[in-house]
C-alpha positions in Angstrom: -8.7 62.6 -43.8 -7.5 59.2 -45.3 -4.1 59.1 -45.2 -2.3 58.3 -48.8 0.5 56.6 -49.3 2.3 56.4 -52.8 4.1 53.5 -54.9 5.4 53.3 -58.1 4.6 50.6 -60.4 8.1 48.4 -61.8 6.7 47.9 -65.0 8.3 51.2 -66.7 5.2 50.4 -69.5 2.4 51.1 -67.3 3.1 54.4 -65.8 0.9 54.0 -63.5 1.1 55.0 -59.8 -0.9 52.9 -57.4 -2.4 55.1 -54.6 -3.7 53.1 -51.1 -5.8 55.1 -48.7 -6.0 54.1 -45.0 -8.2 51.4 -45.3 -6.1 49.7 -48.1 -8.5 50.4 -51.0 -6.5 51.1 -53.6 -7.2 53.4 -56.6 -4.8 54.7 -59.5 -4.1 57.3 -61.5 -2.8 56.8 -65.0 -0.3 59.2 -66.8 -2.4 61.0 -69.7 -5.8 60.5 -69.6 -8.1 58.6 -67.5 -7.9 59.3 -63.9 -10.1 56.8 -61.6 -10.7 57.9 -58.1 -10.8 55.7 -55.1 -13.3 53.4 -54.4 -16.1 54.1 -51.9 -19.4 52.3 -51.1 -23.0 53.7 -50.5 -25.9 52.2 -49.0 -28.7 53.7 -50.9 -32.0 53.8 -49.2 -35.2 55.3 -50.9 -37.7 55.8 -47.9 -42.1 57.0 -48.2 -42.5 59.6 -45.3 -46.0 61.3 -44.3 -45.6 64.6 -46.5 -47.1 66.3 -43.4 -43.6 65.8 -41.6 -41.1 65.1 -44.1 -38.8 68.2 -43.1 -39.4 66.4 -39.2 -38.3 63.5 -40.5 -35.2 64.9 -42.2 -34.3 66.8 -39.2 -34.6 63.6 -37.0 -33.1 61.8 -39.2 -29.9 64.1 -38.5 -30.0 64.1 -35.0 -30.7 60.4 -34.7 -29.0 58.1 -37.6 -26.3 60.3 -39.0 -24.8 61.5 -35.5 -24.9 57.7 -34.6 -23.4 57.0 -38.0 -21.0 59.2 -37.7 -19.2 57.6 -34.2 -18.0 54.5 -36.2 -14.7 54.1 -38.4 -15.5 54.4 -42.1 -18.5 56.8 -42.0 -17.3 59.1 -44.8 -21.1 61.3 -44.6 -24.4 61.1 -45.6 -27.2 63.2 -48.3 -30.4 63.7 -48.1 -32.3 63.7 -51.0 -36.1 65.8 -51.2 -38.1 65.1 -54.0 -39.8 68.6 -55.5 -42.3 66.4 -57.6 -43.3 64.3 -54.8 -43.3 65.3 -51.1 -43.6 61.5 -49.8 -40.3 60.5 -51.2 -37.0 60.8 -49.6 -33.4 59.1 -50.5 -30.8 58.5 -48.1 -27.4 58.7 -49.6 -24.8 56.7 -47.1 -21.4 56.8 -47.9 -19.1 54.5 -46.5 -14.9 53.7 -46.5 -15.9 49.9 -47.5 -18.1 47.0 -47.1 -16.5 46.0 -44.1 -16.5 48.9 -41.8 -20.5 49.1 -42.8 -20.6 45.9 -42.1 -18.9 46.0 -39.1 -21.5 48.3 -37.1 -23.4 45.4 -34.9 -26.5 44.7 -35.5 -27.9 45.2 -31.9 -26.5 48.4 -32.2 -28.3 49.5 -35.3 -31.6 48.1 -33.9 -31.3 50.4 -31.1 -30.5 53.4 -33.3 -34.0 52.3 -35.2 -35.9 51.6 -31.7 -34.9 56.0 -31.0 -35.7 56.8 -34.4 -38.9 54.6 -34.5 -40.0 56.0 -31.0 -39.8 60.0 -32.2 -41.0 59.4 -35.5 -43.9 56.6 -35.3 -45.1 55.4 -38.2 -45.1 58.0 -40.2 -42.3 56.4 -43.1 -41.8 52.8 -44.4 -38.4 52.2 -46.3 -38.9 50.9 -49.5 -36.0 50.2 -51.4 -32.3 50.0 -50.5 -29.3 49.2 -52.4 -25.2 48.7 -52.1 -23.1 50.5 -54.4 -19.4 50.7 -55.0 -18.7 53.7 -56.4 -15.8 54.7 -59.0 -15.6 57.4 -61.1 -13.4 58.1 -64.2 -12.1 61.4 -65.1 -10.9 62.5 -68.7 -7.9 65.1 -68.8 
């Protein structure tokens, strides 16, 4: 759990209180009625799997990517996404602390983590889209 740490703004006619988590993202909550959370990133990855071993796939995925994922700083989790309309289709939801600690995962390493999830899985998927996203969400009161 990030940990939070709390300051008050000086101007008196913000009222605002500026909230930085661990890794210095900062976020803030304004008095009355918009509340934006903090900021987090996702790498977004849309991926065309055999249908014949899609739930294979998911289940590898697990035991492969996400446990490796999940040793380095800044892995905040990950979703799966199954389509019911189409069984070939499957989106990876990554959600990370920043840019940085993604970013920071070396690249050797990550082609080993592909080279084990290659080697169970053959070539039964091709990834076909990816995407970055910052994420930041507004709440009404």
């Amino acid at each position: 759990m990030p940990q939070i740490r709390v300051m008050m703004n000086k101007n008196p006619s913000a009222q605002c209180l500026i909230l930085t988590n661990l890794f210095l993202q900062p976020y803030s909550y304004k008095f009355g009625t918009v509340q934006r959370e903090a900021t987090m990133v996702i790498e977004w990855l849309k991926v065309m799997v055999d249908p014949d071993v899609r739930e294979q796939f998911v289940q590898t995925d697990e035991e492969i990517w996400t446990a490796a994922l999940a040793e380095y700083p800044g892995f905040l989790g990950k979703d799966v996404w199954i389509s019911p309309d189409n069984l070939a289709e499957v989106i990876l939801i990554v959600r990370w602390s920043s840019f940085a600690a993604w970013d920071a995962i070396p690249p050797a390493e990550l082609e080993q983590i592909e080279a084990r999830f290659r080697e169970a899985m053959g070539d039964t998927y091709e990834i076909v889209g990816s995407a970055r996203y910052q994420v930041r969400k507004f709440m009404r009161q």
